[in-house]
C-alpha atoms as one frame of an Amber mdcrd trajectory, in Angstrom:
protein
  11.838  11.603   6.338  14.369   9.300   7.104  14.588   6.125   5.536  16.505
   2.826   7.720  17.571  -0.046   6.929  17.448  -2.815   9.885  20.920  -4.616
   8.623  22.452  -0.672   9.698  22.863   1.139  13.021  21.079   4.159  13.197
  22.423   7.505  14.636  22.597   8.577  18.002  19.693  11.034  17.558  17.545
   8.251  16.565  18.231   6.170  19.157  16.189   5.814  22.206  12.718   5.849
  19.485   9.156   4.350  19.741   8.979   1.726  17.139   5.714   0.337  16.087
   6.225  -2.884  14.847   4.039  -4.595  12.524   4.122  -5.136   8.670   1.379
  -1.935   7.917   1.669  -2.309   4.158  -2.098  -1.014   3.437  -1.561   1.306
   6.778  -5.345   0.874   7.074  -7.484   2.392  10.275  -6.155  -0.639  12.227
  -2.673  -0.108  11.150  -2.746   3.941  11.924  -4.077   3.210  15.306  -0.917
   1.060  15.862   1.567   3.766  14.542  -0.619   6.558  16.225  -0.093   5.189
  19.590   4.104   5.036  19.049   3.738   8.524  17.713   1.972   9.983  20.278
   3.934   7.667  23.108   7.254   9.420  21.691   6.005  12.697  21.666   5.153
  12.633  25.412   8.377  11.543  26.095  10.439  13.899  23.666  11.751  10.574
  21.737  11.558  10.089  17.827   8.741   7.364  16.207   9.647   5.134  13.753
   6.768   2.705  11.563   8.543   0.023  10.182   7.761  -1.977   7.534   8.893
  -5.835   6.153   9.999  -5.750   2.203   9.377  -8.084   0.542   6.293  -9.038
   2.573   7.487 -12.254   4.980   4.203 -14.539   2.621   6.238 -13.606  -0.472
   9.749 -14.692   0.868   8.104 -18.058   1.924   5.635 -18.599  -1.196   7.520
 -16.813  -3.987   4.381 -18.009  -6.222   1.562 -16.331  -4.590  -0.315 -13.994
  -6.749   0.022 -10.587  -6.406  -0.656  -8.758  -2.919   1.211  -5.195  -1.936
  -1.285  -2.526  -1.389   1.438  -0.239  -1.552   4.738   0.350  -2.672   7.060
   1.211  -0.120   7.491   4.803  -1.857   3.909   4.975  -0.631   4.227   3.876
   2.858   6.995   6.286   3.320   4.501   9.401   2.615   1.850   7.785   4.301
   3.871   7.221   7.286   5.184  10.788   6.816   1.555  11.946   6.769   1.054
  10.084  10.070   3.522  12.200  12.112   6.501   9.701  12.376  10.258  10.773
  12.317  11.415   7.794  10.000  10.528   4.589   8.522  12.408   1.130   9.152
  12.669  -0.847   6.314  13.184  -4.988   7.541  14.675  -6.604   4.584  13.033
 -10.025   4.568  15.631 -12.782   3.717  17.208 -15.827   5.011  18.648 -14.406
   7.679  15.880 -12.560   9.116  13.721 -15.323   8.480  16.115 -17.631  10.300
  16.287 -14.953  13.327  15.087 -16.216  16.655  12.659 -14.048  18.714  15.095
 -13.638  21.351  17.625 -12.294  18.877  15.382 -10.382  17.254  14.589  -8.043
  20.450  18.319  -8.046  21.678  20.467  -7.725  18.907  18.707  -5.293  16.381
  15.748  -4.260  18.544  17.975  -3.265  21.836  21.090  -3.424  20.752  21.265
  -1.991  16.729  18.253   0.554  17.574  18.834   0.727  20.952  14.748   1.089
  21.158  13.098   2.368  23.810   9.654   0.844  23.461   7.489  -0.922  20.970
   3.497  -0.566  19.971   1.981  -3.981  18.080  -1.253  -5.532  17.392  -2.423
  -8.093  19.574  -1.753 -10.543  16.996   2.109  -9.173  15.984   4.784 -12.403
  15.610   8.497 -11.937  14.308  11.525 -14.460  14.693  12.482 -17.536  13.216
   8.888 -19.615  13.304   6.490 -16.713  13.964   7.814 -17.715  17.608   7.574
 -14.543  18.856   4.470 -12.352  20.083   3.327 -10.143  22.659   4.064 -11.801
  25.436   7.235 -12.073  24.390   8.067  -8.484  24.326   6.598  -7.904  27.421
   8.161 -10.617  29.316  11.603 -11.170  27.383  11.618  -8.143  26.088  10.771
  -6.192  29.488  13.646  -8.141  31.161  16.180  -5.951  28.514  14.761  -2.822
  29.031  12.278  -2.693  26.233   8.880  -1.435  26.831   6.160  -2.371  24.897
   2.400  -1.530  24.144  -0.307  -3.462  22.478  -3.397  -1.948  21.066  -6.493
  -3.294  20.224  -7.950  -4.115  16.985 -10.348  -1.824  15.562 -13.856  -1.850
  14.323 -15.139  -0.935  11.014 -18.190  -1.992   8.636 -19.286  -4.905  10.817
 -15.916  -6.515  11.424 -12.265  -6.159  12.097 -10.133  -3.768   9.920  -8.065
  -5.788   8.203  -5.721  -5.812   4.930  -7.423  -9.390   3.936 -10.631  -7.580
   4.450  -9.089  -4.426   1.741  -8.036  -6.891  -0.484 -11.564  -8.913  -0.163
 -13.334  -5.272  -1.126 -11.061  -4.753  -4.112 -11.008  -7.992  -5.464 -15.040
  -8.058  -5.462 -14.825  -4.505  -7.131 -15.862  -2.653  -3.813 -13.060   0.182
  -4.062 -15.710   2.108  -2.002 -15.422  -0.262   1.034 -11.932  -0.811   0.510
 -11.538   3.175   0.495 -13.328   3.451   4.443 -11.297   0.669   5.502  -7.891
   2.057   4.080  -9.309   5.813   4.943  -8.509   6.741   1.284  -9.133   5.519
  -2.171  -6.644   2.398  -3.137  -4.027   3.774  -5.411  -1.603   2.232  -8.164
   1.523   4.083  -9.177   3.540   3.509 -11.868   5.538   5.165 -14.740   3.417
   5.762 -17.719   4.799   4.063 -21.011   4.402   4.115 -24.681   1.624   0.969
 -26.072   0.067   0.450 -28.993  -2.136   3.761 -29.078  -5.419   1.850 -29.322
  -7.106   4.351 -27.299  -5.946   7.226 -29.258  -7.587   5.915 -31.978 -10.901
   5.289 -30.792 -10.321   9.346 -29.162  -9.704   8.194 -25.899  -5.936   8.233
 -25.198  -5.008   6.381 -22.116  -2.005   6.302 -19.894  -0.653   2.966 -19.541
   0.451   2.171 -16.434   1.831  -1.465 -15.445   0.152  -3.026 -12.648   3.785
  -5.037 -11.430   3.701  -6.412  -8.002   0.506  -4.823  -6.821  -2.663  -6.486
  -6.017  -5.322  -7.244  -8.713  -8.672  -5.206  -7.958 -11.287  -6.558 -10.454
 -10.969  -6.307 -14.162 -12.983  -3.434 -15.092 -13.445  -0.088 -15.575 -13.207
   2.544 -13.235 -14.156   6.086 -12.284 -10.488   7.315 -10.796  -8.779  10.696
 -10.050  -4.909  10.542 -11.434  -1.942  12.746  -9.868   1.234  13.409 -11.665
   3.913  12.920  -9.043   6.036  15.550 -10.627   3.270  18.572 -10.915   1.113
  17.443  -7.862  -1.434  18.300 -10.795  -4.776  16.575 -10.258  -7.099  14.767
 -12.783 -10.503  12.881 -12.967 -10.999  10.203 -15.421 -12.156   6.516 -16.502
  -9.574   3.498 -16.478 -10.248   0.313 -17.771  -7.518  -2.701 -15.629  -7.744
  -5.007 -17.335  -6.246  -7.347 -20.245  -7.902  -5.368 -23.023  -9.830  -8.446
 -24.577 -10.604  -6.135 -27.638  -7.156  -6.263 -28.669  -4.851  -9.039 -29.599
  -2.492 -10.009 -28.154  -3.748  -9.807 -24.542  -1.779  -7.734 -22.121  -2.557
  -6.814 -18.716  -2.628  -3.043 -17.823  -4.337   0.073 -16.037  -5.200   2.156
 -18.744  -6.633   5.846 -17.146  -8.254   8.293 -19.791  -8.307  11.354 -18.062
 -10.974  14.005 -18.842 -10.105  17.473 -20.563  -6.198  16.936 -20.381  -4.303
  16.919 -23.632  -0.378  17.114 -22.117   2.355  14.632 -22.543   2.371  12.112
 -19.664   4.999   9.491 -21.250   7.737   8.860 -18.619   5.855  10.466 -16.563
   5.468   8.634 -12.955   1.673   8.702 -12.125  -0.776   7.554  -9.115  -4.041
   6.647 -10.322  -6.895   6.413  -7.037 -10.150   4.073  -7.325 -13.487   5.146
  -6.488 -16.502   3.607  -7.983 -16.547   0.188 -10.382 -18.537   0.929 -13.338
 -18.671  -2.205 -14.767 -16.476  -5.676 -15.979 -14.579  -5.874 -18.311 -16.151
  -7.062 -21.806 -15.348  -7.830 -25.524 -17.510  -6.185 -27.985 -18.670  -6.745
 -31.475 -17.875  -3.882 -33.278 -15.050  -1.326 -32.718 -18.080   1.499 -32.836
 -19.703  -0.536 -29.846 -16.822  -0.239 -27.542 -16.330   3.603 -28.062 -20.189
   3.992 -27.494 -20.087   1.977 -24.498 -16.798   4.072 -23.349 -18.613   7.343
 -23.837 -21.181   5.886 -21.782 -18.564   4.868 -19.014 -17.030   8.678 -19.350
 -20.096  10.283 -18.950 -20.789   8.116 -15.311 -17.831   8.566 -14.108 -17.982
  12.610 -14.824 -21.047  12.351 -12.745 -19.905  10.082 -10.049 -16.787  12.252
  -9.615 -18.186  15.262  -9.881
């Protein structure tokens, strides 16, 4: 799948595309039906689709402070996007001079001009250039006037309210992967490159993978039942992670840390995508060294059964 940047042309057989527009970082239900509609809108006409994407996320370039968010990395929109049918992904590189972009601009010079786009699909709620001064009206009126089509579709139900990544983030931040998993249409999933730590759970005969959680969002500190996937192998696991800041161990340091059942092979460098199903319970300090592997036997043995 091809990969674009928005500061580059593209090439001529790209040209002419469906683009939906929109930021689609969770690419939840909402955000599928969005790309699903440019998909299927270029394939009627014989034109490519493109999903694009804004990295880093337009909140972070205007509150660099502001906890952790991403639901995905944009490794994982690009197979997810793949997945979805499109011919690439469009990668807007979020700085100053995007950011300082007027709407007008915006839809002549890279829209029209750079992509030389043929139509675009948004949410009803979709605003770009300098201000957030652009939106759907926009593109239909301004944008119409160029030669740019555009589409809008509607926001879709789920679970009593509108799909929405606030509403993902919500679930996973209460320790709902479950709900977060029907909005999303699959489980939340970190991935990260598993490296060496201090081999606590190798003593206590539960060696973990640790995994750092780096610009993600923070589900809630806990433990976990969740399936792991070496990226390498497409090999698949089942296990228990604890996320977490290990409050057993001094000094605290904040990691996802999946065991996974009846696997005994090397996973260090290894880049890993561990997938969240069911909280099991907070995360806890115990008394006694002997209490904590009793209570993680206990946590293995649910998550076996919730998995299974």
């Amino acid at each position: 799948m091809r990969w674009l940047d928005h500061r580059e042309p593209v090439t001529d057989a790209l040209r002419g595309a469906v683009i939906a527009l929109g930021n689609f970082d969770g690419f939840h239900s909402g955000h599928q039906a969005v790309a699903g509609e440019a998909i299927r809108w270029a394939h009627d006409e014989g034109r490519p689709s493109i999903i694009a994407t804004f990295d880093p996320h337009p909140v972070r370039f205007f509150k660099p402070d502001v906890p952790p968010f991403r639901l995905t990395t944009l490794e994982q929109r690009q197979e997810l996007y793949l997945a979805a049918g499109a011919t690439a992904m469009l990668v807007f590189h979020f700085d100053g001079e995007l950011a300082g972009t007027s709407a007008e601009d915006f839809i002549t010079e890279i829209l029209c001009e750079r992509f030389g786009a043929h139509g675009v699909v948004t949410g009803g709620d979709f605003t770009f250039g300098q201000g957030a001064k652009g939106d759907v009206d926009l593109l239909r009126g301004f944008g119409g006037a160029h030669g740019l089509k555009s589409r809008v579709v509607e926001p879709v139900e789920g679970h009593g309210d509108v799909v929405s990544s606030s509403r993902v983030r919500a679930a996973l931040r209460e320790g709902d992967p479950q709900l977060a998993a029907q909005l999303l249409t699959r489980p939340f999933a970190i991935r990260g490159i598993v490296e060496h730590g201090d081999k606590n759970g190798r003593k206590l005969g539960y060696p973990t993978a640790n995994v750092s959680v780096e610009s993600y969002l923070r589900p809630k500190y806990g433990v976990y039942a969740v399936t792991g996937r070496i990226l390498s192998t497409g090999e698949e696991l089942k296990g228990a992670a604890n996320l977490g800041i290990r409050p057993q161990f001094e000094p605290p340091k904040e990691l996802l840390e999946p065991y996974f059942f009846d696997f005994s092979g090397d996973l260090y460098g290894q880049e890993i995508e561990v997938a969240f199903h069911h909280f099991l319970r907070g995360e806890a300090k115990f008394d006694t060294l002997d209490a904590l592997t009793d209570q993680m036997e206990r946590d293995c043995a649910e998550a076996r059964r919730l998995l299974s």
